[in-house]
PASEBA-1860 file (N, C-alpha, C; in nm, 3 decimals):
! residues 176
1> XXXXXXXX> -3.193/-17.511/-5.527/-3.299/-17.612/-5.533/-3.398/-17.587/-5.420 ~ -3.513/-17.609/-5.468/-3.603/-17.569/-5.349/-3.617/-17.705/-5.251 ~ -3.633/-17.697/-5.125/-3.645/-17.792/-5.023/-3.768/-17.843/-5.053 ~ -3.815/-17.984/-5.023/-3.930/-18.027/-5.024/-4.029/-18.008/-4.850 ~ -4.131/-18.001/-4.859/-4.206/-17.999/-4.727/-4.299/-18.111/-4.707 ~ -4.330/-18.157/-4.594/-4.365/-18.281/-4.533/-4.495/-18.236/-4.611 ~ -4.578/-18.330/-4.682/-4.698/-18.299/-4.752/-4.803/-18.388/-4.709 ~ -4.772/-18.504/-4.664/-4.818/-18.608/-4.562/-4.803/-18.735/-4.524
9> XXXXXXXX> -4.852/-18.778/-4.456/-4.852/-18.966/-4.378/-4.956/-19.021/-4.433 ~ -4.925/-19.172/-4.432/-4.998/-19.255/-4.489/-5.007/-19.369/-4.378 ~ -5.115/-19.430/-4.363/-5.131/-19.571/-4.302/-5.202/-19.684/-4.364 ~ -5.185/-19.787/-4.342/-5.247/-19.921/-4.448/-5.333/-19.967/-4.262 ~ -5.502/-19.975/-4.321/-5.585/-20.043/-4.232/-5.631/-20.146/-4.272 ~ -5.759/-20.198/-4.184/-5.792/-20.282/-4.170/-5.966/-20.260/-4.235 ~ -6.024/-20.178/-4.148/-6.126/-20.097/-4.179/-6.139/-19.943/-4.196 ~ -6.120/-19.959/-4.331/-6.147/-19.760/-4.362/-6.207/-19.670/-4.269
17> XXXXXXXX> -6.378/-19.744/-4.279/-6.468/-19.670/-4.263/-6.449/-19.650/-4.073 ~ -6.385/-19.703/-3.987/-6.395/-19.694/-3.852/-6.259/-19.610/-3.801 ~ -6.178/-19.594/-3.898/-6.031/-19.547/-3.893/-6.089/-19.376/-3.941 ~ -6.138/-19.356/-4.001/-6.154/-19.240/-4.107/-6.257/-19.176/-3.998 ~ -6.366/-19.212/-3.913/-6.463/-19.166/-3.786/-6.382/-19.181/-3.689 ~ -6.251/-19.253/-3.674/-6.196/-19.222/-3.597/-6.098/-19.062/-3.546 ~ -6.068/-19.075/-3.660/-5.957/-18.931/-3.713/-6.075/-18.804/-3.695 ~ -6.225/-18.827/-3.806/-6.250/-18.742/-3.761/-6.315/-18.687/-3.627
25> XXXXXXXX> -6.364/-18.746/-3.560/-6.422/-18.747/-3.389/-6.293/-18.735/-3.339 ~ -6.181/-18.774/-3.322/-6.130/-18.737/-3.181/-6.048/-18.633/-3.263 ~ -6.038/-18.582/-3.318/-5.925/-18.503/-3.416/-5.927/-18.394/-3.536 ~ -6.088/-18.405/-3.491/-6.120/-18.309/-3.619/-6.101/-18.307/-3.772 ~ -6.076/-18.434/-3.826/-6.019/-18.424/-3.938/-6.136/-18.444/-4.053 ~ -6.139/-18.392/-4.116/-6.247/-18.370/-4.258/-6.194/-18.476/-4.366 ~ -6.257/-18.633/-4.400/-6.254/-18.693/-4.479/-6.273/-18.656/-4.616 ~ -6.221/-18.628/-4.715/-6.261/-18.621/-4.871/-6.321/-18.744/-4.984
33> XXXXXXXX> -6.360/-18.740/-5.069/-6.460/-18.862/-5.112/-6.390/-18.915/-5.115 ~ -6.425/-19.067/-5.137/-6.345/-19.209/-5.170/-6.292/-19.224/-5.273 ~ -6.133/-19.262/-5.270/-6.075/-19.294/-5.386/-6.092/-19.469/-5.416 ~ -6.145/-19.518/-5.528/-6.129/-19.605/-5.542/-6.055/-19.651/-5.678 ~ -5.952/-19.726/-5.648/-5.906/-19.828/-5.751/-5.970/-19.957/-5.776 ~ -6.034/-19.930/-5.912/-6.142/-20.096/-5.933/-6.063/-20.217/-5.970 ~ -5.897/-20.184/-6.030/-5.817/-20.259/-6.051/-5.743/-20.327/-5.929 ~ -5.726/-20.286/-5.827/-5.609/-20.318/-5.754/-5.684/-20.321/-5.592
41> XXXXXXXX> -5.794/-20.261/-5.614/-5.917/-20.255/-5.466/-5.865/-20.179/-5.395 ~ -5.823/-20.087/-5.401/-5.710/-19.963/-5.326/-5.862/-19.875/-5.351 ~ -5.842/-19.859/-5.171/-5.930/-19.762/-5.140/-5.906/-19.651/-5.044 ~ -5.913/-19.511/-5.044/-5.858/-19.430/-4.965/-5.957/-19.285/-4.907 ~ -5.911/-19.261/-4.827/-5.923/-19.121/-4.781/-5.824/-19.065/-4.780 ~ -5.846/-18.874/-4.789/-5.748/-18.811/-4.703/-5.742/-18.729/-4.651 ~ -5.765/-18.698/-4.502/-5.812/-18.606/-4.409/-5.734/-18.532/-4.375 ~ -5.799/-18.380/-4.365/-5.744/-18.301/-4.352/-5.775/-18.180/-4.234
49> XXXXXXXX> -5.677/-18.101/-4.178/-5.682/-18.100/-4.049/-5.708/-17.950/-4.053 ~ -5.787/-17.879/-4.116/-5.794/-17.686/-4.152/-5.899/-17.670/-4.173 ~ -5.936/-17.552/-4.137/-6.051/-17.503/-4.105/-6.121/-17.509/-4.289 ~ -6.047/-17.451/-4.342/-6.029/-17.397/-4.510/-5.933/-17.482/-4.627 ~ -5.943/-17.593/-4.618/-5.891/-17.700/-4.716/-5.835/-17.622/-4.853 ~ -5.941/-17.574/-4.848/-5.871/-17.460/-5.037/-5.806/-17.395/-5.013 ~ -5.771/-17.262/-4.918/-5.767/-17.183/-4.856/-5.591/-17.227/-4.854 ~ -5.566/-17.351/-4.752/-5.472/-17.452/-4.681/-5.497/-17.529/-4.641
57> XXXXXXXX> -5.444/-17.589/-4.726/-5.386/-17.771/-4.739/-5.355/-17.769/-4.589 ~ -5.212/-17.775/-4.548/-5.238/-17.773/-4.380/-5.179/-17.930/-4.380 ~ -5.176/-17.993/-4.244/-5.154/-18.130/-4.234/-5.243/-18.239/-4.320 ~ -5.231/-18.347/-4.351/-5.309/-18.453/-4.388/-5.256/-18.550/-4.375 ~ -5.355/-18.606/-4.370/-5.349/-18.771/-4.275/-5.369/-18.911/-4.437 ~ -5.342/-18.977/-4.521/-5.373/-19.075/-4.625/-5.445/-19.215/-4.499 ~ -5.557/-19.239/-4.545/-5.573/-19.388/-4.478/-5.627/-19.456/-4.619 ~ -5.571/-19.578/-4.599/-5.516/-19.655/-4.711/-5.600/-19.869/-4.683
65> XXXXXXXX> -5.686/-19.882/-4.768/-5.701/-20.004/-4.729/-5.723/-20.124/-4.873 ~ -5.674/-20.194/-4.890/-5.743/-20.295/-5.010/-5.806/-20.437/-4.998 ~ -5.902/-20.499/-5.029/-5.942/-20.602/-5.002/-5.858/-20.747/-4.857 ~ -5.741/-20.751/-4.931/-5.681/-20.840/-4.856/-5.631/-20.797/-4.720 ~ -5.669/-20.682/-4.672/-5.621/-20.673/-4.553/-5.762/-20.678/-4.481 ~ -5.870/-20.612/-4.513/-5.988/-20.615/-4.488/-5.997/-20.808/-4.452 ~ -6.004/-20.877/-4.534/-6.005/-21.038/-4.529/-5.911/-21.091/-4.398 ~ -5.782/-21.054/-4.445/-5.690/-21.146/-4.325/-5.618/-21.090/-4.229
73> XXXXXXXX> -5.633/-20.934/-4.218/-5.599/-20.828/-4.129/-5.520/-20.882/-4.062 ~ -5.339/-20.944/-4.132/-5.230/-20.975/-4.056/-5.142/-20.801/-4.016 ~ -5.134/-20.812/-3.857/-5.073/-20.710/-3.784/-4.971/-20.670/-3.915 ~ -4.900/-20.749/-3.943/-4.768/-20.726/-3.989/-4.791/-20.631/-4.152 ~ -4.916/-20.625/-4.202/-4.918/-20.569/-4.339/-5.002/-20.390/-4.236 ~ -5.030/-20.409/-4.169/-5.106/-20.292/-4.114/-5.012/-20.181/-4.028 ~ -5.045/-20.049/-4.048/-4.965/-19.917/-3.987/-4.886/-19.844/-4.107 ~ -4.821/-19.786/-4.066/-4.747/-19.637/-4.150/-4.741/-19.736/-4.317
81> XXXXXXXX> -4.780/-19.660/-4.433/-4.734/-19.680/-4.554/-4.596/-19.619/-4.607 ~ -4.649/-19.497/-4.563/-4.514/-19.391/-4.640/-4.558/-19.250/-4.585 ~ -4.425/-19.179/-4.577/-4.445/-19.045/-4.600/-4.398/-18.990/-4.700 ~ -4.485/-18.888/-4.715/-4.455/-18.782/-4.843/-4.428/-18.658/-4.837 ~ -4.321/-18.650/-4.905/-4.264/-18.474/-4.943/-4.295/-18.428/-5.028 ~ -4.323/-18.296/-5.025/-4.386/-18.215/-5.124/-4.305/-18.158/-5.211 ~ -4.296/-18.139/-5.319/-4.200/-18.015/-5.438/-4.275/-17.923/-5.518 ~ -4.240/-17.875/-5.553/-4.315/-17.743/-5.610/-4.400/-17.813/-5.776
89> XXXXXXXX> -4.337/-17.912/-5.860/-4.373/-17.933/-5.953/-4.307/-18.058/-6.014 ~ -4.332/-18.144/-6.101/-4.377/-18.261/-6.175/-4.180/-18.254/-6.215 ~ -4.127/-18.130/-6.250/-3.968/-18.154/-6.313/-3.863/-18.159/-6.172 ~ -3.976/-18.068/-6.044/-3.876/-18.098/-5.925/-3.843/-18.279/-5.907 ~ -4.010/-18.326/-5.902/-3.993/-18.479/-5.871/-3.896/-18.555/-5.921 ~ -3.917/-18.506/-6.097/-3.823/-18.612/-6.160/-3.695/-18.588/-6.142 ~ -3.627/-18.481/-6.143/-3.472/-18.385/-6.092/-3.430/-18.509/-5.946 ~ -3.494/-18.500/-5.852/-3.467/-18.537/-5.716/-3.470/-18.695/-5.776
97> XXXXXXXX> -3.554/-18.727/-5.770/-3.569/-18.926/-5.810/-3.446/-18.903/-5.881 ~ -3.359/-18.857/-5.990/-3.298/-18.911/-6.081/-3.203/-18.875/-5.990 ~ -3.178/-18.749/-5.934/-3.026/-18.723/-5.827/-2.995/-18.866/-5.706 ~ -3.132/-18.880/-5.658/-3.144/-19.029/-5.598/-3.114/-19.129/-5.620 ~ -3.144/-19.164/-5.738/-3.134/-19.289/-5.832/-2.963/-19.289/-5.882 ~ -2.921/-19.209/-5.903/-2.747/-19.204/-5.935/-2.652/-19.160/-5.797 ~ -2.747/-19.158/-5.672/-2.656/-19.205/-5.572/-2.694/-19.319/-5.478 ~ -2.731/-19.402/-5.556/-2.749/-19.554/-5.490/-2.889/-19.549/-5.427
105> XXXXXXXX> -3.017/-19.460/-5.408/-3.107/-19.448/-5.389/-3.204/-19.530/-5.437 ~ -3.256/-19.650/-5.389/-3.357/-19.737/-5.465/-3.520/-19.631/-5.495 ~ -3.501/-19.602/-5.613/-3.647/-19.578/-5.670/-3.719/-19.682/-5.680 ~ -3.823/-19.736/-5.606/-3.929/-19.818/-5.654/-4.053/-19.797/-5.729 ~ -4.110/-19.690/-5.779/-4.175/-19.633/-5.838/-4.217/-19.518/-5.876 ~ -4.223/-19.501/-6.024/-4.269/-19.368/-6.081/-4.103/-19.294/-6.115 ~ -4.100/-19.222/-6.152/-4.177/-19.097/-6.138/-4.351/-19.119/-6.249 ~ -4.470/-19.088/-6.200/-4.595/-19.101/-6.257/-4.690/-19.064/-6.218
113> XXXXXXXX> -4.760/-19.052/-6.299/-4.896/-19.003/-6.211/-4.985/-19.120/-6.238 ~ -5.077/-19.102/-6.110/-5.104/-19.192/-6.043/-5.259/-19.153/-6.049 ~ -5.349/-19.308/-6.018/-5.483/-19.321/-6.081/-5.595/-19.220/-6.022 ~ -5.547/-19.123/-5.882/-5.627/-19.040/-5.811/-5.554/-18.930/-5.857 ~ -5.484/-18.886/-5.937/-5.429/-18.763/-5.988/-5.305/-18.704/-5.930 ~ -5.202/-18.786/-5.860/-5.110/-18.726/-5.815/-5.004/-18.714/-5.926 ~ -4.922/-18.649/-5.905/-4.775/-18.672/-5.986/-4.679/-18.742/-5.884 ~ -4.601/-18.818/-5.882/-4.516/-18.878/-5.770/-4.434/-18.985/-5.797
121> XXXXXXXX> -4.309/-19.021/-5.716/-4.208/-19.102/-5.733/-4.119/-19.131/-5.600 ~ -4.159/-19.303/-5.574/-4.153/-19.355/-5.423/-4.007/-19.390/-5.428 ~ -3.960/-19.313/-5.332/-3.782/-19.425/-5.292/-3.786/-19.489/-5.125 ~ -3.688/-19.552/-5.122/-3.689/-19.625/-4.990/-3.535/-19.549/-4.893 ~ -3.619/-19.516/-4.779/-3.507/-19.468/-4.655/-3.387/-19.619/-4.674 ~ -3.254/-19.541/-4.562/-3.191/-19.658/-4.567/-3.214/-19.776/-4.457 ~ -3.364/-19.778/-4.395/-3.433/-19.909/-4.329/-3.563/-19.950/-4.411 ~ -3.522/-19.900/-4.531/-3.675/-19.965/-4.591/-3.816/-19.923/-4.660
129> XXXXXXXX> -3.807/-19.809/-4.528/-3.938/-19.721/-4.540/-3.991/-19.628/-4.703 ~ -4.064/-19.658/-4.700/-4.105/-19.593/-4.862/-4.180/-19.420/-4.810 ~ -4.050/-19.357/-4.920/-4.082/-19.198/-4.915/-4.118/-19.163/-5.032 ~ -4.219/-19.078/-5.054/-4.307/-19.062/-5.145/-4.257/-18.884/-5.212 ~ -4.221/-18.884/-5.320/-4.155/-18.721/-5.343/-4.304/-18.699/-5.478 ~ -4.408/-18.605/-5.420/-4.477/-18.558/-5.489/-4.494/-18.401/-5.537 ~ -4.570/-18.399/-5.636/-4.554/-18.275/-5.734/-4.668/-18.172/-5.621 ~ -4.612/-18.098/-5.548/-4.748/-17.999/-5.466/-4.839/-17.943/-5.586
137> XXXXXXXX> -4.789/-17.896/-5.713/-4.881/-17.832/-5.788/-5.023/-17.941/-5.864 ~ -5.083/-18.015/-5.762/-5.192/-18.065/-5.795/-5.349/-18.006/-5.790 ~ -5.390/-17.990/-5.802/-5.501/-17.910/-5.810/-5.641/-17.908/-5.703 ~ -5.703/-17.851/-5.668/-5.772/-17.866/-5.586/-5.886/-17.954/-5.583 ~ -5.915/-17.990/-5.678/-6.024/-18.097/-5.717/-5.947/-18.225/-5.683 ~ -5.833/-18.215/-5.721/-5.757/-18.347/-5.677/-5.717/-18.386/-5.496 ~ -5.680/-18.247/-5.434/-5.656/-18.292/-5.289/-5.770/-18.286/-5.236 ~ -5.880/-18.208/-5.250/-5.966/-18.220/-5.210/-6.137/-18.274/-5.264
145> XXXXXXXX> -6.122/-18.372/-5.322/-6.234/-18.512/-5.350/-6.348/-18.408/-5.261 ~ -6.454/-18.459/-5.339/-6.568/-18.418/-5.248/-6.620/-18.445/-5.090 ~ -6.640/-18.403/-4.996/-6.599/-18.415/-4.920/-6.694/-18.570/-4.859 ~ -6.671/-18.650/-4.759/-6.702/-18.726/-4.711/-6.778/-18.631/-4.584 ~ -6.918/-18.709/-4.561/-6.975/-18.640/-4.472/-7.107/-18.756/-4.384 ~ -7.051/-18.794/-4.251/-7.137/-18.906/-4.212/-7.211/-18.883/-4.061 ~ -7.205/-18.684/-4.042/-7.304/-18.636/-3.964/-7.351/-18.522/-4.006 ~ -7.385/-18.454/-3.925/-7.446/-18.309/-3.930/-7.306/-18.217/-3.970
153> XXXXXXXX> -7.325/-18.153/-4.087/-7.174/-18.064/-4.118/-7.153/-17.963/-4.033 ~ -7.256/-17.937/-3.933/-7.225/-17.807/-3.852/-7.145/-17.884/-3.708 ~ -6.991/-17.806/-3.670/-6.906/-17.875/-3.600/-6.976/-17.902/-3.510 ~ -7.079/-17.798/-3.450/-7.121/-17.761/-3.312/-7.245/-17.867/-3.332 ~ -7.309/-17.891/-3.359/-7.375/-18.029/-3.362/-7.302/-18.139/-3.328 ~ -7.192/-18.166/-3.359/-7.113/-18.275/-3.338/-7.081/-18.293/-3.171 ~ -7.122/-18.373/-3.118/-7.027/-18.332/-2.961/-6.923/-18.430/-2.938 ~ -6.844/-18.307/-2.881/-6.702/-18.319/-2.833/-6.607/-18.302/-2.949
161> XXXXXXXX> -6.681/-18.253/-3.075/-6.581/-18.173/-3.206/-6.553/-18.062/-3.227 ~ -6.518/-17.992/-3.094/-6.479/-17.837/-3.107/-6.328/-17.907/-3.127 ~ -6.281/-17.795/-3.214/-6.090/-17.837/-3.220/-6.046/-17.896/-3.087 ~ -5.973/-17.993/-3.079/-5.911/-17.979/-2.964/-5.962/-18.079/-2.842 ~ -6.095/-18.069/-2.886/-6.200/-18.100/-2.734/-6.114/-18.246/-2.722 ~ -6.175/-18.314/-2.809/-6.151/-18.472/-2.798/-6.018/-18.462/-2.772 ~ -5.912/-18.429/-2.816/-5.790/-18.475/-2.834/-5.752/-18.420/-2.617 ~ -5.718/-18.332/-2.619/-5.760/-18.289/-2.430/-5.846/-18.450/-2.370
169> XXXXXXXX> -5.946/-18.459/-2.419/-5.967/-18.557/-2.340/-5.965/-18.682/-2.358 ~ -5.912/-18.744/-2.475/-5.839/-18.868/-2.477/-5.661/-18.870/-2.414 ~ -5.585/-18.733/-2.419/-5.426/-18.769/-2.335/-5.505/-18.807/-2.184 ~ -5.586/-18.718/-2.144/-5.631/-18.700/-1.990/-5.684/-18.859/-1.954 ~ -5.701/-18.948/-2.038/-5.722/-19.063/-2.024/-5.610/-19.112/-1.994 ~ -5.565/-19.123/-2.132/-5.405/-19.195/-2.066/-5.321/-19.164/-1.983 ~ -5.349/-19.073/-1.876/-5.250/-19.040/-1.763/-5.295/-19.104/-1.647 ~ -5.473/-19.141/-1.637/-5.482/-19.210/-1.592/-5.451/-19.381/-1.513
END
């Protein structure tokens, strides 16, 4: 059986749009267009941390927000959603969920694909946490949404967005 690989993190905010300039300014991370759900107000990014997105996928970051947190932004609904593991394909997902599911593994959703084009099927660690087992063979139009772009696309225009820069000098803060 092939191992699954960390494919990414998710967080539930408050404000998209200040979370998503956040990631990318101190961190370099390249936003992709907005996913929106008109049913459910699920709205997302998902940034990604490589020079060459097509090229490699690479780390990615999910930021995750829907109306009611935007409104009553209680601490307690806000931070980590889930993480997700990657599998090679749509019969790995369902194979693993069902091996899960017949050893006492709560599946809470899916195996399905899902309204931004994933294939995927969420179970819960044994504290709770929702792990996300998705199909890697999604396509590139799908991980990578058109891109979100809210300066000058050339890095070096940007200041303090050379790889690295920001992140060096936000620890050097906190040692302060």
């Amino acid at each position: 059986m092939t191992m699954p690989h960390l494919d990414h993190v998710a967080i539930w905010v408050a404000d998209l749009d200040s979370v998503r300039d956040f990631y990318s300014h101190w961190f370099d991370g390249h936003a992709n267009g907005l996913y929106e759900n008109p049913r459910t107000g699920l709205r997302t990014h998902i940034l990604h941390f490589a020079e060459t997105p097509a090229v490699q996928r690479g780390t990615r970051l999910e930021i995750m927000t829907r109306p009611e947190l935007a409104e009553h932004c209680e601490a307690a609904q806000l931070g980590w959603a889930h993480v997700s593991f990657g599998l090679p394909g749509r019969e790995d997902v369902d194979r693993l969920a069902s091996h899960m599911s017949e050893a006492g593994v709560p599946v809470i959703d899916g195996p399905r694909q899902t309204g931004d084009g994933y294939y995927e099927a969420t179970v819960l660690d044994p504290e709770g946490n929702r792990v996300e087992l998705v199909a890697s063979d999604y396509s590139d139009d799908v991980a990578l949404r058109p891109a979100f772009r809210s300066g000058p696309s050339d890095p070096e225009a940007r200041p303090g967005s050379q790889p690295g820069h920001a992140v060096r000098e936000w620890f050097a803060l906190l040692r302060c």
